[in-house]
N, C-alpha and C positions, 0 to 999 in steps of 0.2 A: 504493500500500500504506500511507504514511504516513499521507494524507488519510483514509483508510478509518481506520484505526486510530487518529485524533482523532478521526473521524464516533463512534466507539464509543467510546469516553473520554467524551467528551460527553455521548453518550445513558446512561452508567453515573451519570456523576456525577447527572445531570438525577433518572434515577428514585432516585439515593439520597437526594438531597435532597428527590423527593418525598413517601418514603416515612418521612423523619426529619419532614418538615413533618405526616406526617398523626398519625403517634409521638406525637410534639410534643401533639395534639390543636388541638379547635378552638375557642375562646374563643367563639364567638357561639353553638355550642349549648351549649356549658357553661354560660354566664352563663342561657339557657332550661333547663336540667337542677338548676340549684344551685335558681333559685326553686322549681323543682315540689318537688324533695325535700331541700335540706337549710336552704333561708333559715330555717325557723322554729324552727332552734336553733342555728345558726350563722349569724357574718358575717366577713367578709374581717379589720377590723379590730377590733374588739371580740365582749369575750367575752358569751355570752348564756346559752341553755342549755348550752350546749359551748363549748368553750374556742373563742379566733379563729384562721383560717386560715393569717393573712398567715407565708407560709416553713411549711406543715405540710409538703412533701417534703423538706424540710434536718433535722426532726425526727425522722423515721422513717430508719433504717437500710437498710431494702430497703423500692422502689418495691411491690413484690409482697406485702409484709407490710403497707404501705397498702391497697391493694387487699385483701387478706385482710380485715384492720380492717372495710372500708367496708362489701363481701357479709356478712359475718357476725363482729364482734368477741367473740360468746363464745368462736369457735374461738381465736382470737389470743391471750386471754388464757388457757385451757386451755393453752397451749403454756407459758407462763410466761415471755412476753417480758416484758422489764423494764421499757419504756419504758409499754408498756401497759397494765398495771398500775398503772404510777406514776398514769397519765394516767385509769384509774378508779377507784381511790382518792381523786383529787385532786377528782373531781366526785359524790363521796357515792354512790362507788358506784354510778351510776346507767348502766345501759348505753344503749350507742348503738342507735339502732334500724336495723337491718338491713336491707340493699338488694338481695337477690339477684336483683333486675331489670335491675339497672344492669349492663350490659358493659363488660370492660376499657378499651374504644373511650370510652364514657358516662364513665367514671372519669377517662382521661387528656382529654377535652374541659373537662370540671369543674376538674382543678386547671390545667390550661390557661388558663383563666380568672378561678381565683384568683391566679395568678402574674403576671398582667397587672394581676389589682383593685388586686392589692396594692401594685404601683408608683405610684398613686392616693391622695394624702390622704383621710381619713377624712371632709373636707366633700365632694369629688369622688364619691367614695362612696355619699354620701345621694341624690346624683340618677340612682343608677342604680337604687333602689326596693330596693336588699337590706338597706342600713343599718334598721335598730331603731331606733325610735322612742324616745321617755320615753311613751310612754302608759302602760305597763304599770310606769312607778313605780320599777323595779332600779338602772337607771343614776341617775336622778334624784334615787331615795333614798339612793343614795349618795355622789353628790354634796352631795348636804346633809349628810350627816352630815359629811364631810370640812371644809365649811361651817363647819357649826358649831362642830367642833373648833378649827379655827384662830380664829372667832372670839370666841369663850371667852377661849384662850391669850392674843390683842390684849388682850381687856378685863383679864385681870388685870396683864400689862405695863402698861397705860394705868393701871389704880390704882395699880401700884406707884412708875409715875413721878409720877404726880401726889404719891404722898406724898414722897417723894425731892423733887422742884418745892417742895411746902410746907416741909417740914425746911432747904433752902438758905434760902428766903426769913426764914424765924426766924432760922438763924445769921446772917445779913445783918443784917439789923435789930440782933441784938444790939447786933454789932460795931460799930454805928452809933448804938449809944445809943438807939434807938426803943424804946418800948414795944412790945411787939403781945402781945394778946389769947390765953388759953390755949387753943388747939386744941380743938374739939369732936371726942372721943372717935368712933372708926369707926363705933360700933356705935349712936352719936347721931347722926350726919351724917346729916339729912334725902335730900342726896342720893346719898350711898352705897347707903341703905336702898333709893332708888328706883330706879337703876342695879340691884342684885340682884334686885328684883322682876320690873324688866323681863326681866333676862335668865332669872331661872328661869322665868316666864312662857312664853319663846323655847322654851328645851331644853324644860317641858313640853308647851307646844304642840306641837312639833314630833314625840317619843312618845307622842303621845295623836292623832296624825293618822295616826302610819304604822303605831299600832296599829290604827286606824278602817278604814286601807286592807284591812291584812290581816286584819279579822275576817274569820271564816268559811274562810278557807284553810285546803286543810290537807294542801301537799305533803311527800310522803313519808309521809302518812300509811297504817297497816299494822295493824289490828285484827287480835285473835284471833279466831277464827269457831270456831262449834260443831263444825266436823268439818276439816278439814284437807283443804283442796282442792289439789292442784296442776295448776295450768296447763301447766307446765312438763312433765308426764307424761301432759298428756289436750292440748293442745293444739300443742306441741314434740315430745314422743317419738310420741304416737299420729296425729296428726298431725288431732286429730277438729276440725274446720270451725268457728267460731266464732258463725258463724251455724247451725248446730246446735242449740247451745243458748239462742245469742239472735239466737233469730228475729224477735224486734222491732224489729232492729240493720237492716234492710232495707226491712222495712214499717210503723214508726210512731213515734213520738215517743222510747217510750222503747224501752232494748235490753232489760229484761227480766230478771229474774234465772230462771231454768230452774225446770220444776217438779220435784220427787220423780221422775217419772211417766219422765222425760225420762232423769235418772239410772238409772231401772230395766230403761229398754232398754239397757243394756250389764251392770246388775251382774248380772241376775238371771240371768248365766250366768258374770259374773266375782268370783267369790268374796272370792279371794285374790289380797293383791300380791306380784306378782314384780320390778317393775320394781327401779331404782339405790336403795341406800337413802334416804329422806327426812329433811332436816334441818329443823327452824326456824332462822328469823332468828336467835336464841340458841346456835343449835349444836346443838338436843336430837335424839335421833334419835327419829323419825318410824315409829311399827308402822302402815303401812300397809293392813294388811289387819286392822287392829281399827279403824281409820278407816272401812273400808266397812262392817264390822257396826254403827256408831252409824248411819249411812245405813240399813239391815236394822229398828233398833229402831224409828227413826221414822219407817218406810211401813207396819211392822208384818208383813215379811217374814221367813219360815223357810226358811230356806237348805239346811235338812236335807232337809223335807216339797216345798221348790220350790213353794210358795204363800205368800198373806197368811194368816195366823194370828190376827191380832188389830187392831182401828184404828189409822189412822196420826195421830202428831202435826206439825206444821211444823216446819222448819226454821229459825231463828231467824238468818239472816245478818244479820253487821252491813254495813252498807251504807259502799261507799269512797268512791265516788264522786259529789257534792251541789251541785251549781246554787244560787245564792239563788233565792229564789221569785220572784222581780221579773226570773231574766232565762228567756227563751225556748231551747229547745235541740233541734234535731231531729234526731235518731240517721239516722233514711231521708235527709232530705234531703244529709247529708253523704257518706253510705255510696255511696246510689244516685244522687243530682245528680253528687256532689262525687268522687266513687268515692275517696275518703279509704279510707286502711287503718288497722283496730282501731290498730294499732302509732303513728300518730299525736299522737292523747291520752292513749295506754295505756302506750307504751313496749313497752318488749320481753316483752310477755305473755308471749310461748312459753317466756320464759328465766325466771320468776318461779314458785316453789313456792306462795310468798305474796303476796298481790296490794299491792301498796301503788302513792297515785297518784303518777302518773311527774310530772304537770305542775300549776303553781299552780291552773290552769285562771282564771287571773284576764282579765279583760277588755281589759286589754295584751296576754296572751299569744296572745287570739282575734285580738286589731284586727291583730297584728303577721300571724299568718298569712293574715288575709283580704288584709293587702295583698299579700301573696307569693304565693299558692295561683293559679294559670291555674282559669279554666273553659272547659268545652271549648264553647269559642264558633261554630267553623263547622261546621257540617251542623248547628244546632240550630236550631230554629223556635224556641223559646223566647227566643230573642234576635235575631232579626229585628229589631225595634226598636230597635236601636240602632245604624241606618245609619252615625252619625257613625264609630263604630268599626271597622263593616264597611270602610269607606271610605278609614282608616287604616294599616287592615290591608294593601289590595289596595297602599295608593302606599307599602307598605314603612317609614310613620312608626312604627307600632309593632310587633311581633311575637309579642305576644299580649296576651289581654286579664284581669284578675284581678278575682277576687273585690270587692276593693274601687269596680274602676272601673265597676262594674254597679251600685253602693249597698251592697257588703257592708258600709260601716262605719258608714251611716247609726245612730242610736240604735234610730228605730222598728222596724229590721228585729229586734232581741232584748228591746228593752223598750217594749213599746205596753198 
């Protein structure tokens, strides 16, 4: 009877520990789940687009309001958690983009494997391909600036002791009966002059380069547009397809801004808005349903009679989103190779009244997630050709294969 009742002790304790080790999650698909969906704005130890990992469940109060955050953080912050909040406010407001693909199970292998990265200095780190590079200029730029500041602050210590050095050397001499020579004024000291040149030279150099960088950016940027679109009520509440309206988001280069035409298959029966009221950025409130009559004026539609009445004019959208002309960008190949979600480079479209862009879109920001993004390498004939990796794969050296290790960071693949 005893025997038996250790026989069962044993087999209770065995499956509770198996069940806490599966709890627990599993660091090796984690560390495959962080790259596919959160390397390209997070890292274990440095902040990037989102803040760093290292200890994010000692941050959050309850495991489950992580979990909450991670499927969908509009809801989280809806509730009015604090920390939450805090935590999007602190990154300009910018929301998290949404995962409701990921399962609890997907969730706790994820930070299962940040809890492990994290025990990992930040060089140990970089060989695991999630560290962030300096391509993209953020960390780099700002180590320079921090650079620069301390060395400004040396050089003016350094002239103040040098005159402090010069001023003993005269009382010395006095006391000594020496002549010496009256001092050449600051603002005459041939080398004085040429120490400030060099160094304003430095400090302008240095904003005149990382202006050079960011011409043409222009995150967070949020124009007014002729009519008041929300995303957030035609692609969040109504749940209307994205490739709906850009159809070119699948099949060509570019996604396309929608015609009128495309518009009128929904309004020419929906008049009036009913939906939550609409705010701008500013606060102002939003008439809805005098939004869709400027739509009515310029297709030239009579909502009374239920026909066109009179010619239509364009729509005059300003445009958010702009590539420099020198680089390459293909809306299908990402969409349909890459099976990339809008929410990507977009950010949380569903959640935006007003469109403004989520990401620098700078060429750091691409190189970083080409090295993180997996392509889906077996069963694909289009990579056949790359035995060496096939070959990797099967003897277990690597466990997937990315974007970059196929040529995605070559130059000529975006600027030829």
């Amino acid at each position: 009877m005893r025997k038996h009742f250790v026989s069962v002790l044993v087999l209770c304790v065995g499956m509770i520990a198996s069940f806490s080790a599966r709890a627990a999650g599993d660091p090796t698909k984690g560390k495959a789940l962080f790259q596919q969906n959160c390397a390209s704005c997070h890292n274990v130890h440095k902040q990037l687009t989102g803040p760093a990992l290292q200890g994010v469940e000692e941050r959050w109060s309850d495991k489950k309001l992580l979990h909450q955050w991670i499927h969908n953080s509009a809801s989280v912050l809806a509730s009015g958690d604090a920390y939450a909040n805090t935590l999007f406010n602190q990154f300009n407001k910018t929301s998290m983009t949404p995962f409701p693909n990921l399962t609890d199970g997907d969730i706790d292998d994820i930070l299962s494997w940040i809890a492990q990265e994290s025990k990992n200095t930040p060089t140990d780190a970089k060989t695991t391909g999630t560290t962030t590079t300096t391509s993209g200029g953020e960390e780099e730029g700002g180590n320079g600036l921090l650079f620069g500041i301390i060395t400004l602050i040396l050089a003016v210590v350094a002239l103040i002791l040098m005159q402090i050095n010069s001023n003993l050397n005269k009382l010395a001499s006095e006391k000594e009966g020496v002549a010496t020579p009256e001092p050449v004024p600051f603002y005459k000291n041939k080398a004085y002059i040429a120490l400030v040149i060099v160094l304003l030279f430095i400090v302008g150099g240095y904003f005149t380069i990382n202006g050079a960088i960011g011409l043409g950016r222009q995150k967070d940027y949020m124009p007014q547009q002729p009519i008041f679109y929300s995303h957030k009520v035609h692609a969040g509440i109504n749940q209307i397809n994205c490739l709906y309206c850009h159809a070119g988001a699948e099949k060509s280069k570019h996604a396309m801004i929608p015609s009128e035409n495309i518009c009128m298959n929904c309004h020419k029966v929906i008049s009036d808005y009913s939906g939550p009221q609409l705010f701008t950025a500013e606060g102002k409130k939003v008439n809805g349903s005098a939004e869709i009559q400027k739509l009515y004026d310029h297709v030239g539609w009579d909502k009374t009679a239920k026909e066109y009445t009179k010619p239509g004019t364009p729509i005059e959208w300003t445009r958010i989103h702009n590539l420099p002309d020198h680089v390459y960008f293909n809306h299908s190949q990402h969409v349909v190779a890459g099976k990339q979600q809008c929410q990507t480079c977009h950010g949380a479209i569903t959640e935006m009244d007003e469109v403004h862009q989520f990401a620098d879109l700078s060429m750091g920001w691409c190189i970083n997630c080409h090295r993180t993004t997996k392509v889906q390498f077996a069963d694909n004939k289009y990579y056949s050709i790359f035995e060496k990796f096939h070959e990797q794969v099967k003897e277990g050296k690597i466990d997937s294969v990315t974007v970059e290790m196929v040529g995605g960071t070559e130059c000529q693949k975006c600027h030829y």
